[in-house]
Each structure stands twice: as C-alpha cells, then as structure tokens.
Steps between C-alpha positions, in 0.01 A plus 500: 500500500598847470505837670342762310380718757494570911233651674568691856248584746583740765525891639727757464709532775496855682798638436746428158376233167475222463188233647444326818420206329219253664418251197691416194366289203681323254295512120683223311379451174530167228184265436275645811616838664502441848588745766688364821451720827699555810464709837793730574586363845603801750870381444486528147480144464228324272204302563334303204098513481381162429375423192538726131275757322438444119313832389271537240751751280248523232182584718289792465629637712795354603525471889878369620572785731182548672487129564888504617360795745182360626675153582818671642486861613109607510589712807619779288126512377303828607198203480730285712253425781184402219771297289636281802071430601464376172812238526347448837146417319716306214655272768157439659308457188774253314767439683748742280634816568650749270810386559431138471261596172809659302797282585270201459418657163125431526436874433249385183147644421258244667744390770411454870555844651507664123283761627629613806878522364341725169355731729803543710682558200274780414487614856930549510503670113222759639654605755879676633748226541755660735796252405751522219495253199860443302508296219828410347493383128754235388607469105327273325117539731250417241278784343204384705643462819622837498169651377285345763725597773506857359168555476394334801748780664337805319186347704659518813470770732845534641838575436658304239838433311598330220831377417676380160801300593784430298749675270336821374175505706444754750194559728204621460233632825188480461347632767676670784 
C-alpha cells in the first residue's frame, strides 16, 4: 500500500506554529483507499485505532474528514454535546458508535445506525469546529482522493491547511 496523504487533527498551540497534534490518519491508497488512525499519546508516542476506514472518494459528497472528526476528535464541535447524545443513542439503538461505525467501515446508506451518524455529520459541518485540520499531500495521491478531501475541507468550519509534499510543492492554507 501506499502513502498518499496524512491527515492531522489537533489545535494550535498558544504561543509560536506549528499543531498540538491529538489524531493522525494515514490515507494509503492502491486497490481500496483505506485510512489508518492513531491517538497522539501525551508523550508523543502513537496509539493505533482498531480497525481501517475505506471512504467513499467518489460520493456526493465525499465525507473522509468529517467522519475522521466525528469518530476521533468531535470535541472540537461547537454541536459537541448533541453529536456525543447521538453516539450515545447509536450505541443504544445498534450497538455501534461513530467510532466503531467508521473504522468498521459500515458507514453505508441503509446500515444499522445510518441515520444517526448522517445527521451528526450534518450537525459538525453546520456548525464552528474549534480545532485545526492539516492535510499533507504525498506525490502520486490519486485525483479523487485529493478532491474529496478538499472539498470535504471547504465544508468544514474551522481552520484548515493543506500541504503539497515533495520537490517543488509548497503549502497552501485554506482557512486560518
């Protein structure tokens, strides 16, 4: 597999650059794009969330941020408090969480919990998101990975950064 892309999830730290990161995911791309997550443990060390997220890259619209967000770092969400009661009535109802619905990759139309986890999607693109969002863009990402996680950014409300790495690229903010 290969690494066309990393996504971190964090806030800007007071003072300087830079990003206290809290999550980083891994988008690896060849046959099925999958993204691999880990926790930024409080001595820098990672943590690996169980399971993998394959995103639908060519929905309408495409949804691998948000999802990375509501399973990882909802907190940031101005709608934090409604989006964690409806994991809370996702867990009750079937069993599944946000977290458990996107790294399981059961995030279909018609799914158990479907409903719930489109609303909270809706719920964290309407409203502030006080965190930061840096994506870092390999050489060689496909065309539609890189167009799904752009535009899902443009639907974010927070600060966000893009980066091209590699010989030539520079960066590009989004959003500060």
């Amino acid at each position: 597999m290969t690494l066309t892309a990393v996504i971190h999830l964090g806030d800007r730290p007071p003072l300087g650059g830079g990003l206290d990161a809290s999550h980083i995911a891994h988008l690896h791309e060849d046959g099925v794009p999958r993204l691999l997550a880990y926790t930024v443990e409080s001595d820098g060390d990672l943590d690996r969330v169980p399971g993998a997220y394959a995103p639908a890259l060519d929905a309408d619209p495409p949804y691998p941020v948000t999802d990375l967000l509501l399973a990882l770092r909802r907190d940031g969400s101005a709608a934090a408090q409604r989006l964690d009661t409806l994991d809370t009535k996702a867990r009750a109802n079937y069993g599944t969480g946000f977290r458990e619905k996107v790294f399981d990759s059961d995030v279909e139309w018609g799914s158990d919990g479907y409903g719930r986890h489109f609303e909270a999607r809706s719920q964290l693109e309407a409203h502030d998101y006080e965190g930061t969002v840096v994506v870092g863009f390999h050489p060689g990402i496909g065309d539609a990975a890189r167009a799904a996680i752009t535009d899902n950014l443009t639907r974010l409300d927070a600060a966000t950064e893009t980066l091209g790495l590699g010989v030539g690229l520079g960066s590009e903010d989004n959003e500060s």
